[in-house]
VOROVEX-866674 format. One record per residue (C-alpha): residue in one letter; x negated, y, z negated. Coordinates in nm, 2 decimals, decimal comma, always signed. Example, Ala and Ser with C-alpha at 12.3 -4.5 7.8 and 13.67 -1.06 7.14 Angstrom:
BEGIN
+-----+--------+--------+--------+
| res |   east |  north |     up |
+-----+--------+--------+--------+
|   a |  -1,23 |  -0,45 |  -0,78 |
|   s |  -1,37 |  -0,11 |  -0,71 |
+-----+--------+--------+--------+
***
This chain:
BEGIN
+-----+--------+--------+--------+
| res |   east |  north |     up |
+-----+--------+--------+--------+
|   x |  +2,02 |  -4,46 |  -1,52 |
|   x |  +2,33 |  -4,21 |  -1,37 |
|   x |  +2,22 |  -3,97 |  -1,16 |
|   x |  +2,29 |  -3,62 |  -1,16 |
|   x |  +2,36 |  -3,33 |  -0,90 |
|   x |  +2,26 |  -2,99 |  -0,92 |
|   x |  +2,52 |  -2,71 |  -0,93 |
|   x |  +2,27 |  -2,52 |  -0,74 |
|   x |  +2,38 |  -2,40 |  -0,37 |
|   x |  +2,11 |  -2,49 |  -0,13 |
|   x |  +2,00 |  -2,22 |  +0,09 |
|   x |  +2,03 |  -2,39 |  +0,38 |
|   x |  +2,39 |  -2,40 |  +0,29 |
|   x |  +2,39 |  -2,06 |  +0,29 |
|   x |  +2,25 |  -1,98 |  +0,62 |
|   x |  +2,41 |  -1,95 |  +0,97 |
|   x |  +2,23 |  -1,95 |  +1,33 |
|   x |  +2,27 |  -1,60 |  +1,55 |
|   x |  +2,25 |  -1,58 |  +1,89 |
|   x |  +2,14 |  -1,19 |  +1,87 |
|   x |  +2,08 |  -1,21 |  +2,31 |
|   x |  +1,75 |  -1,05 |  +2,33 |
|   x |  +1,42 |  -1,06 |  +2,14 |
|   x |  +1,43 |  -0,97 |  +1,77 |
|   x |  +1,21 |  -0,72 |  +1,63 |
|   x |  +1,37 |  -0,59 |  +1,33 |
|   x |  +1,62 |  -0,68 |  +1,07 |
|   x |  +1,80 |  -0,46 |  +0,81 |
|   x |  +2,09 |  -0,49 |  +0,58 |
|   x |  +2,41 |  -0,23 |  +0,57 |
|   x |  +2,55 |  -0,39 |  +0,28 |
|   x |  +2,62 |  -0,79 |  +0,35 |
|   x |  +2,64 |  -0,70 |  +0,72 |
|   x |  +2,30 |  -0,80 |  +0,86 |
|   x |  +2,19 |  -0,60 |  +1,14 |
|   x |  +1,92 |  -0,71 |  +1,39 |
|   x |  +1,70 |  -0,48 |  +1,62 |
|   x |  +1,68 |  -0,59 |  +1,96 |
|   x |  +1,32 |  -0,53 |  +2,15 |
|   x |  +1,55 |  -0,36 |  +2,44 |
|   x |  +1,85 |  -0,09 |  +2,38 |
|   x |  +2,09 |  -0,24 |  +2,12 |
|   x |  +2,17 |  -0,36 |  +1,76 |
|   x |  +2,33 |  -0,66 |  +1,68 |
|   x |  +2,59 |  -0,69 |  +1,35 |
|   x |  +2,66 |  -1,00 |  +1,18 |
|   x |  +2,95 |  -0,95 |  +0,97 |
|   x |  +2,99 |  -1,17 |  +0,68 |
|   x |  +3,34 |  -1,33 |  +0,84 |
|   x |  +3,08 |  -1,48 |  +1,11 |
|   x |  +3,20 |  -1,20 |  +1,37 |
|   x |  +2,88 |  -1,05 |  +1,60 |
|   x |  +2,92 |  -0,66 |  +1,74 |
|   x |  +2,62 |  -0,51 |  +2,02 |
|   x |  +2,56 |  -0,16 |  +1,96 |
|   x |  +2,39 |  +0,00 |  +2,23 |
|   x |  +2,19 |  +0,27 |  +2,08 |
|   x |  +1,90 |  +0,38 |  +2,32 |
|   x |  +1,82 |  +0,40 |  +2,67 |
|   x |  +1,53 |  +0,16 |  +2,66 |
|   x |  +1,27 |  -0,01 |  +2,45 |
|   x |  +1,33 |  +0,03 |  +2,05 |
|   x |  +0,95 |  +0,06 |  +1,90 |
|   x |  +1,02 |  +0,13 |  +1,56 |
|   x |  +1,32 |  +0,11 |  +1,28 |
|   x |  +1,36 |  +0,09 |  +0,91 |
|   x |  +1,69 |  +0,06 |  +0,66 |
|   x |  +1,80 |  +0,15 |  +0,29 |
|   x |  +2,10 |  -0,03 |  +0,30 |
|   x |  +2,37 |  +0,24 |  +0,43 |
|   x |  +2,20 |  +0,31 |  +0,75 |
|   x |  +1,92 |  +0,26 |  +0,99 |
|   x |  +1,71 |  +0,49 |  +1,15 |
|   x |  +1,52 |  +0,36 |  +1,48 |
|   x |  +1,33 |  +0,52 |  +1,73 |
|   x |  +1,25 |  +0,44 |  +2,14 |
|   x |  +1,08 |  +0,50 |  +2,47 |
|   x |  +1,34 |  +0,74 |  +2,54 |
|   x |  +1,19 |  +0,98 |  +2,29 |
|   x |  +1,49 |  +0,94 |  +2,05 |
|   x |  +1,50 |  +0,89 |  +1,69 |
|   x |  +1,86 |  +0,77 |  +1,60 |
|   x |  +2,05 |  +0,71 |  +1,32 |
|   x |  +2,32 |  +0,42 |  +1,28 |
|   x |  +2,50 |  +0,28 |  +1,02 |
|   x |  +2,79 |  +0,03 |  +1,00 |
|   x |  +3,03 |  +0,17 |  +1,24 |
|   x |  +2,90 |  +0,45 |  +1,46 |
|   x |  +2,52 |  +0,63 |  +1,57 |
|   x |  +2,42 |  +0,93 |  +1,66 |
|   x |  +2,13 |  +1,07 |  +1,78 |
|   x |  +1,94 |  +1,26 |  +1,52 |
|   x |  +1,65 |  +1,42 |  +1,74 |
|   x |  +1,53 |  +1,42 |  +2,10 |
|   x |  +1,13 |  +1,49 |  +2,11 |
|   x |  +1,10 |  +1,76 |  +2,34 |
|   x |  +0,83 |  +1,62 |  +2,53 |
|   x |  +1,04 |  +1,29 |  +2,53 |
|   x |  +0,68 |  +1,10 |  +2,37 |
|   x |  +0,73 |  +0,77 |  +2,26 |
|   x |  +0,85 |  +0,75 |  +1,88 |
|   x |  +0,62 |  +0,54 |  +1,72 |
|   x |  +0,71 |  +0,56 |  +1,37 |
|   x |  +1,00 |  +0,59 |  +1,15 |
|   x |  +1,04 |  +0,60 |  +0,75 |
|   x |  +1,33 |  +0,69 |  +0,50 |
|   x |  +1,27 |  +0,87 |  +0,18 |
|   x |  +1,52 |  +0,98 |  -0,08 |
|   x |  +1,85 |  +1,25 |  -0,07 |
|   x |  +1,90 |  +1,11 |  +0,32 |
|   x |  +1,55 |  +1,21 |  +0,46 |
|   x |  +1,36 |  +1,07 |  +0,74 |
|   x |  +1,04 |  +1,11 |  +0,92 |
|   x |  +0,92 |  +0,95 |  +1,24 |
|   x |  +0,63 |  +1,01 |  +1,49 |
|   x |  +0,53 |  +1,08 |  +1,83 |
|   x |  +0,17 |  +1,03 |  +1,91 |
|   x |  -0,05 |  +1,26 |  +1,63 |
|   x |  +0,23 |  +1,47 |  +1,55 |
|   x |  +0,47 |  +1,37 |  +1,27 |
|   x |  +0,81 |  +1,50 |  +1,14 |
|   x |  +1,05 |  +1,52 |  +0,84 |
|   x |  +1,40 |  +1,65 |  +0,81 |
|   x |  +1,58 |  +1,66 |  +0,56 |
|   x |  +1,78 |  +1,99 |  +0,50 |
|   x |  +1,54 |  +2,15 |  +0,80 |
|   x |  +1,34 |  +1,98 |  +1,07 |
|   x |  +0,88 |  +2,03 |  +1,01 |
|   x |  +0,61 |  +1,93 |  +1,19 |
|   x |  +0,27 |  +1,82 |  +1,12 |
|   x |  -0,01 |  +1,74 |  +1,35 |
|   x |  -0,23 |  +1,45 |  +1,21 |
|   x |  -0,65 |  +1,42 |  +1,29 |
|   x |  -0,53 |  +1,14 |  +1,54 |
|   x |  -0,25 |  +0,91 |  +1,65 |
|   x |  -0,02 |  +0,88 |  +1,36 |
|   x |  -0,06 |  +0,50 |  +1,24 |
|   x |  +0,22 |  +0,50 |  +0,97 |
|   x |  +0,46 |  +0,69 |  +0,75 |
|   x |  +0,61 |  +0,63 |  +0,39 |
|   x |  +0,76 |  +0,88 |  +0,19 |
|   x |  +0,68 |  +0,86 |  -0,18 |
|   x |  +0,94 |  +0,78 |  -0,43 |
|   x |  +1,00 |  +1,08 |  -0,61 |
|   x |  +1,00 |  +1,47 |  -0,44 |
|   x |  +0,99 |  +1,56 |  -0,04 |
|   x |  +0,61 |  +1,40 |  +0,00 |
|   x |  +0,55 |  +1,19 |  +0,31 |
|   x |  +0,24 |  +0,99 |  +0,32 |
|   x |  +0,09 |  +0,98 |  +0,73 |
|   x |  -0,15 |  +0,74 |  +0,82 |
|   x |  -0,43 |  +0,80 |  +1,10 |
|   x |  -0,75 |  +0,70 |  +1,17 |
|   x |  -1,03 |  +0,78 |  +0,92 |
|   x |  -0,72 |  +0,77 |  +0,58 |
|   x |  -0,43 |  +0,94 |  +0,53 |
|   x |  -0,31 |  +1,23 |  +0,48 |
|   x |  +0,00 |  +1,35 |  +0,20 |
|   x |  +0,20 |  +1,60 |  +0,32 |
|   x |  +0,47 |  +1,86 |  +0,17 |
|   x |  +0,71 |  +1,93 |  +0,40 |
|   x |  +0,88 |  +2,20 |  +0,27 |
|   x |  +0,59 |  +2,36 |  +0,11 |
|   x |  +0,39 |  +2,50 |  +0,41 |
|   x |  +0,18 |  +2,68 |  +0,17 |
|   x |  +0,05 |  +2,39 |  +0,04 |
|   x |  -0,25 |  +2,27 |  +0,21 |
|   x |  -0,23 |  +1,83 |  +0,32 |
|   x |  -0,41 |  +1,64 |  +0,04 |
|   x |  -0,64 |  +1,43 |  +0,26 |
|   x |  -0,77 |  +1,05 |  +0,12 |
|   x |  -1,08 |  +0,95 |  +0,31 |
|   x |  -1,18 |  +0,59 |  +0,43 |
|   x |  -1,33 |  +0,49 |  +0,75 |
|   x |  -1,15 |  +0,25 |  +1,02 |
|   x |  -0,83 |  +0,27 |  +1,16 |
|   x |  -0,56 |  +0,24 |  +0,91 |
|   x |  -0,20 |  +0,18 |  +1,09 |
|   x |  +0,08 |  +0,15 |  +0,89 |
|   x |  +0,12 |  +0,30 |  +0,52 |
|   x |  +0,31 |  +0,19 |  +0,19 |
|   x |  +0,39 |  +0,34 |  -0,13 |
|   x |  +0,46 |  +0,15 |  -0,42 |
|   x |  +0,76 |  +0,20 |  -0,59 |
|   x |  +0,62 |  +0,38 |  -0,90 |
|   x |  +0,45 |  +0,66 |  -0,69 |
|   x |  +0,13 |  +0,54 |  -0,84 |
|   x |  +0,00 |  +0,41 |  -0,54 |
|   x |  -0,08 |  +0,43 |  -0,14 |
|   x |  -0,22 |  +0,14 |  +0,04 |
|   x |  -0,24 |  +0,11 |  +0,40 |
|   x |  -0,28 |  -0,18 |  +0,66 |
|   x |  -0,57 |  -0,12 |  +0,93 |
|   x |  -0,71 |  -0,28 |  +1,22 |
|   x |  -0,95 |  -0,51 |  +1,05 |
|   x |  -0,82 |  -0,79 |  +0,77 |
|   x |  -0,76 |  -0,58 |  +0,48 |
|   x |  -0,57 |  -0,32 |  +0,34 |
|   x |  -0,73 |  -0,03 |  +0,17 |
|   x |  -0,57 |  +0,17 |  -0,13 |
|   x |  -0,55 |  +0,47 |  -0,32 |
|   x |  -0,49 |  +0,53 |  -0,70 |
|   x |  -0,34 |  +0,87 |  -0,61 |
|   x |  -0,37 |  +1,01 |  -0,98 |
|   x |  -0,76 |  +1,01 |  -0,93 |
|   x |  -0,77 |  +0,90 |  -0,56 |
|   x |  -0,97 |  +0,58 |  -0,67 |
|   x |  -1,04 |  +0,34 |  -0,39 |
|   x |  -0,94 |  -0,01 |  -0,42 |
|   x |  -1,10 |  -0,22 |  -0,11 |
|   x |  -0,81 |  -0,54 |  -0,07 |
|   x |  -1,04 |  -0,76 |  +0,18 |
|   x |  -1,04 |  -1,15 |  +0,25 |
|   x |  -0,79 |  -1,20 |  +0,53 |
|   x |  -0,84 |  -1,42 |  +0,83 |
|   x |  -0,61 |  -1,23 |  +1,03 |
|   x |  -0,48 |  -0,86 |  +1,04 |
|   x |  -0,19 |  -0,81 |  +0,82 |
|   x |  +0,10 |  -0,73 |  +1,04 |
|   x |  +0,37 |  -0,70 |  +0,75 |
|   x |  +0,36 |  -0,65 |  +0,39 |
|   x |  +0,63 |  -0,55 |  +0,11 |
|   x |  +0,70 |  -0,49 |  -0,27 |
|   x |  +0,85 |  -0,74 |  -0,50 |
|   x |  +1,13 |  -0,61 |  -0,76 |
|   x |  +1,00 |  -0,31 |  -0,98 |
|   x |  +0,68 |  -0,30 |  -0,78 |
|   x |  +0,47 |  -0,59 |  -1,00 |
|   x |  +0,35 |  -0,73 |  -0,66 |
|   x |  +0,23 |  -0,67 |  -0,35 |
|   x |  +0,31 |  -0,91 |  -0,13 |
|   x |  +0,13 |  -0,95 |  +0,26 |
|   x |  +0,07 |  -1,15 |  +0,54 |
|   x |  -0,29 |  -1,23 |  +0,71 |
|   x |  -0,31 |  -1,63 |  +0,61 |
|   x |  -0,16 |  -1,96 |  +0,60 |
|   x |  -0,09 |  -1,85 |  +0,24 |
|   x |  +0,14 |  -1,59 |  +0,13 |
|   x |  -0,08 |  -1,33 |  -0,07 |
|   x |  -0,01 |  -1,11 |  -0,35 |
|   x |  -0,16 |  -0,80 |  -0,51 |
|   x |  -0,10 |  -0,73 |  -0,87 |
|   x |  +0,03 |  -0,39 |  -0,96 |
|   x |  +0,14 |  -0,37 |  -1,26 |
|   x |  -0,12 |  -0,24 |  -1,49 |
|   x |  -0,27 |  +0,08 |  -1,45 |
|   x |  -0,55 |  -0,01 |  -1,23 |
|   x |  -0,35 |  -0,20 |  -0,97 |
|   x |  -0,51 |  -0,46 |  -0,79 |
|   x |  -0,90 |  -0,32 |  -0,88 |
|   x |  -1,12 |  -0,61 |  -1,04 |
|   x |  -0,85 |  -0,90 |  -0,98 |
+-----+--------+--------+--------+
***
């Protein structure tokens, strides 16, 4: 019997070791430069030829980042929110109470939003502000339009930022929900809170849908391809929430 070999590469073939200097707590991709957020000041690069570059970006502690492939948008204990992508940064805002930024999201057309304590804000052509019941636990800005969903104790709120007039759509659920995500159809908000589960929205109807039977708190969660899936941590297992028919995850 001849054996045969696959022509398949494995992944551990395809994998190199990085010596990023400090604790990790983030990781993005600008393109096939992978980028990795150091707990204390800096960014490290790791350019496909194997080469490593330290950006210093803040003056301190970096609490929060998030990438959409051309640039990353972080935010510190120095109160800054900056914005970096794969060969220079800049600051985009200073709180002026120089608050903690908590929080950070990208939405579409270049817009971002981060936090500082209960008060949360979007730019995109102009700079708004929104104070939230409580300490903002999360931001994610839905797929299509200027809408930012802001997470805080008791729900979550949606927001317009550029309609003023518009009164906050708040969704009501009790606990402490602390981080927020929004599938990639729009269809759907589901946030992360302080006890093992996640809670969710239908946002056409605002239909709850109770996602419980962790051991742990989920810490970190994300959407295959297309949005068919919802996967999360909070086991030994990796688990997954169906999305893809018009009741989400409800009754499976």
């Amino acid at each position: 019997m001849s054996e045969t070999r696959s022509d398949t590469v494995s992944v551990v073939e395809r994998t190199r070791a990085v010596v990023a200097g400090g604790a990790v707590v983030g990781a993005h991709f600008l393109g096939r430069t992978a980028v990795f957020v150091l707990g204390e000041e800096a960014l490290v690069f790791a350019e496909p030829d194997g080469e490593l570059r330290r950006m210093g970006i803040h003056d301190g502690a970096i609490l929060a980042s998030a990438g959409d492939g051309a640039r990353i948008v972080s935010g510190g204990d120095d109160g800054k929110v900056v914005t970096t992508d794969v060969g220079s940064s800049r600051v985009l805002a200073a709180d002026p109470k120089s608050r903690w930024i908590d929080h950070v999201a990208l939405g579409p057309d270049g817009a971002a939003a981060w936090s500082a304590g209960k008060t949360a804000f979007a730019q995109a052509k102009e700079l708004r502000q929104f104070e939230a019941p409580s300490t903002v636990g999360g931001l994610a800005f839905l797929p299509k339009g200027f809408r930012l969903a802001i997470a805080h104790y008791n729900g979550a709120t949606l927001w317009f930022p550029n309609a003023p007039q518009a009164a906050p759509e708040r969704l009501e659920w009790k606990g402490s929900h602390l981080g927020a995500t929004v599938s990639p159809d729009g269809r759907f908000l589901v946030t992360t809170m302080q006890e093992p589960m996640l809670h969710g929205w239908r946002l056409v109807d605002r239909q709850h849908m109770r996602m419980s039977g962790y051991a742990a708190r989920v810490m970190s969660l994300d959407w295959t391809p297309g949005g068919r899936w919802l996967a999360t941590s909070g086991s030994t297992q990796l688990i997954l929430w169906p999305f893809h028919t018009k009741d989400g995850p409800m009754g499976k």
